[in-house]
N, CA and C of each residue as an Amber inpcrd file, in Angstrom:
protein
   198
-108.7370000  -6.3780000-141.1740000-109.7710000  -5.4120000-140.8700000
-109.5070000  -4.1330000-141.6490000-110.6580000  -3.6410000-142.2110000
-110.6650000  -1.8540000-143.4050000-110.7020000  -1.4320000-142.1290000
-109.5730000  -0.1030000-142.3670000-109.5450000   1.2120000-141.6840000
-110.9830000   2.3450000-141.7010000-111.3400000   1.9700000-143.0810000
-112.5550000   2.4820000-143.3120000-113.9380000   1.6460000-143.6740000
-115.3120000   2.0840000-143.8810000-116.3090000   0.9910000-143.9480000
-116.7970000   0.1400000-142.8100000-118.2080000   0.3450000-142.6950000
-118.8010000  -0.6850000-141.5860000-118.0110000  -2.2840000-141.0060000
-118.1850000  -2.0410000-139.9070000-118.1480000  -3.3030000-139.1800000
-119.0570000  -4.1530000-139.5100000-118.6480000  -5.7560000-139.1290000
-119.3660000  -6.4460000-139.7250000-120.4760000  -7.1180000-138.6150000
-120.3130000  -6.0360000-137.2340000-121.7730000  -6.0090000-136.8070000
-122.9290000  -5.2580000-137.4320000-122.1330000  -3.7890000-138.2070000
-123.0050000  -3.0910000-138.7890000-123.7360000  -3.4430000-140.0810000
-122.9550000  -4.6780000-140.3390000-122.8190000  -5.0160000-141.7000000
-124.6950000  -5.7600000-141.1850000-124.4570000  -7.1180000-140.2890000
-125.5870000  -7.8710000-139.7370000-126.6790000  -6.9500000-139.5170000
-126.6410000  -5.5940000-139.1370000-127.6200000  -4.8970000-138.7130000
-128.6620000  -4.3340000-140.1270000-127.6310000  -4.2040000-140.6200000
-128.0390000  -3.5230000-141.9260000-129.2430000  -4.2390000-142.9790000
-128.5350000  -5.6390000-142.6500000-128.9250000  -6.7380000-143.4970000
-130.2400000  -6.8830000-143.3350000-130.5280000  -7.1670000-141.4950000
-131.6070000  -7.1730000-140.7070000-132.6420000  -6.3680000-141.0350000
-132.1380000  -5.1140000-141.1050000-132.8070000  -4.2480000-141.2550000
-133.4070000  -3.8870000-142.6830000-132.6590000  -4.4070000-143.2920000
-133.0280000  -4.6410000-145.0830000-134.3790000  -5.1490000-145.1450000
-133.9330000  -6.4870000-144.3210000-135.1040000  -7.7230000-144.8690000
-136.1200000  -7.2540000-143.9560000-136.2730000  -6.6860000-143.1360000
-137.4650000  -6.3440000-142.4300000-138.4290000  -5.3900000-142.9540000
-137.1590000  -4.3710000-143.7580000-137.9980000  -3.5740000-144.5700000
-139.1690000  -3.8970000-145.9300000-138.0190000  -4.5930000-146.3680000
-138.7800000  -5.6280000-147.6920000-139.8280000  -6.0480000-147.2330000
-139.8920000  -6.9720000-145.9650000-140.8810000  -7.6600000-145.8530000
-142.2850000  -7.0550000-145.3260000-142.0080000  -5.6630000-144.9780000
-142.8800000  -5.0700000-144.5070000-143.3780000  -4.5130000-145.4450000
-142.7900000  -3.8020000-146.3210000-142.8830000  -3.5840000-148.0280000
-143.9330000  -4.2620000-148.4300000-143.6040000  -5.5600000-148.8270000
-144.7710000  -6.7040000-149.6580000-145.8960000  -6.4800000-148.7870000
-145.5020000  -6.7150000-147.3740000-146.9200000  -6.9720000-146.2180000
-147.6530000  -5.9620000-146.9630000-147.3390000  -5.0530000-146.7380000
-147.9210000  -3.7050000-146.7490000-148.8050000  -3.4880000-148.3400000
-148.0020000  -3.7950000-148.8730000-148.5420000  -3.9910000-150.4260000
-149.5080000  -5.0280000-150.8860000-149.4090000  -5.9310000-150.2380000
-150.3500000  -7.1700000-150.1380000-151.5510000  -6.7700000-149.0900000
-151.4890000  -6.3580000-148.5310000-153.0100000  -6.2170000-147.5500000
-153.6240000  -5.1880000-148.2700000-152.7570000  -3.8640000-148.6850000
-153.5620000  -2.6250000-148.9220000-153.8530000  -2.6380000-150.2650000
-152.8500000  -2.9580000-151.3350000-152.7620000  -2.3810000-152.5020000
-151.9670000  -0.7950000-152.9320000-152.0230000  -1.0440000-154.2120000
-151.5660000   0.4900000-154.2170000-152.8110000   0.6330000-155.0970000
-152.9910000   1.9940000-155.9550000-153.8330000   2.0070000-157.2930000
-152.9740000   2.8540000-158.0320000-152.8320000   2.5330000-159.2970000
-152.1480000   3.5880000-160.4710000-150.7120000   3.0090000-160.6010000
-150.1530000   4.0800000-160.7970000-148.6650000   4.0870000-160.8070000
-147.7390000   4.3970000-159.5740000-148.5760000   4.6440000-158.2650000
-147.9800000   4.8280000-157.2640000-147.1000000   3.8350000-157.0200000
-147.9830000   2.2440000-157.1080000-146.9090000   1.1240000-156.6500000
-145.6590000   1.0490000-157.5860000-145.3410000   1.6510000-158.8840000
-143.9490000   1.6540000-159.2340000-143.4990000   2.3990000-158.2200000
-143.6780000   3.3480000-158.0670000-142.4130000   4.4660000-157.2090000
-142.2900000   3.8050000-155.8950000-143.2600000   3.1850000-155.4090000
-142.8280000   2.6680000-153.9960000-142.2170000   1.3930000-154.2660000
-142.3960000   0.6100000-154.9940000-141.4930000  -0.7680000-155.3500000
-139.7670000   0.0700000-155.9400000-139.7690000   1.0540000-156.8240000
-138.4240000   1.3550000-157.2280000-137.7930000   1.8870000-156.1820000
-138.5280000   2.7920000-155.5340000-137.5260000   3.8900000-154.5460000
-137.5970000   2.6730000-153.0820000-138.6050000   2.0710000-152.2590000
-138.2930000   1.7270000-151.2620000-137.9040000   0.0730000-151.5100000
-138.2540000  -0.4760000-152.6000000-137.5840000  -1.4600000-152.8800000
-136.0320000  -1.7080000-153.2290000-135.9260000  -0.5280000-153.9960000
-134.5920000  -0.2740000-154.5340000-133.2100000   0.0940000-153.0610000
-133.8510000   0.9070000-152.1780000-133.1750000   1.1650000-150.9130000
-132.9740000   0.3380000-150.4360000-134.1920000  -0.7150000-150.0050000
-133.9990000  -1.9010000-149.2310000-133.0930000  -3.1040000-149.7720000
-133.2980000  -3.2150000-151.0160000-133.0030000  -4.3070000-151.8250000
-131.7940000  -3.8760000-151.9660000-130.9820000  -2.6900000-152.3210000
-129.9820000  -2.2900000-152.7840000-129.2310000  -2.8850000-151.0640000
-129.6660000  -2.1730000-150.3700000-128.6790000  -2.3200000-148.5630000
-128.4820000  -3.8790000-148.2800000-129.5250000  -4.8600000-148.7110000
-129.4980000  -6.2070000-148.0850000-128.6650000  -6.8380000-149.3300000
-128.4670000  -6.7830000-150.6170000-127.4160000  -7.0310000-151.3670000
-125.9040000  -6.6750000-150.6300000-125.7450000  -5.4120000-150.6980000
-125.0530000  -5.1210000-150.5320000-124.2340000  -5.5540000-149.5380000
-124.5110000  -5.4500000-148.3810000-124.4190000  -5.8700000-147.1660000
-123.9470000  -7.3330000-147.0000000-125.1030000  -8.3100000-147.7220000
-124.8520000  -9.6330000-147.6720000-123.7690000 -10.1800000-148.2380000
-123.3320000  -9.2810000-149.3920000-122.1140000  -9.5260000-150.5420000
-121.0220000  -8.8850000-149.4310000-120.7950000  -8.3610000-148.7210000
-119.6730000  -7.8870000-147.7130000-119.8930000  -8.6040000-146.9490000
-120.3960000  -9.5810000-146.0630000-120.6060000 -10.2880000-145.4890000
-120.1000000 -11.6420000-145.5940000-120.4350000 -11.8430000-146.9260000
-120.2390000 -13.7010000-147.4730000-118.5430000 -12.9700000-147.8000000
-118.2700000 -12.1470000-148.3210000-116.3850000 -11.8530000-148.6320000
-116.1020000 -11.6080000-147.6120000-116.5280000 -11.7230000-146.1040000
-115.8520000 -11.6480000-145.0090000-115.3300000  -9.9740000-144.5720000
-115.8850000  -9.2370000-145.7270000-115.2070000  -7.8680000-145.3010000
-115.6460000  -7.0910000-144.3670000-114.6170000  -6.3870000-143.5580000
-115.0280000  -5.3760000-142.3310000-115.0180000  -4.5300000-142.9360000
């Protein structure tokens, strides 16, 4: 067990919370649309957050790390 760095309940939560985001992401993008260049910034910045945490997370997860 790290002295420092999430638990690997926090780790599950995170993950959870990743993919829920994503998926609400697409939902959201798929029913409404964006127009212009808005949908880059919301695919880079809230994709990139989400996508970045559920990588992340999952890769500490599958190495077993606390």
């Amino acid at each position: 067990m790290s002295k420092f760095g999430p638990t690997r309940s926090e780790l599950k939560f995170r993950l959870g919370f990743s993919a829920a985001g994503l998926v609400l992401m697409a939902v959201a993008l798929a029913l409404h649309g964006v127009k212009g260049i808005a949908w880059l910034e919301i695919v880079l910045i809230a994709g990139g957050f989400f996508g970045g945490t559920f990588v992340w997370s999952a890769v500490k997860l599958w190495r077993g790390g606390d």
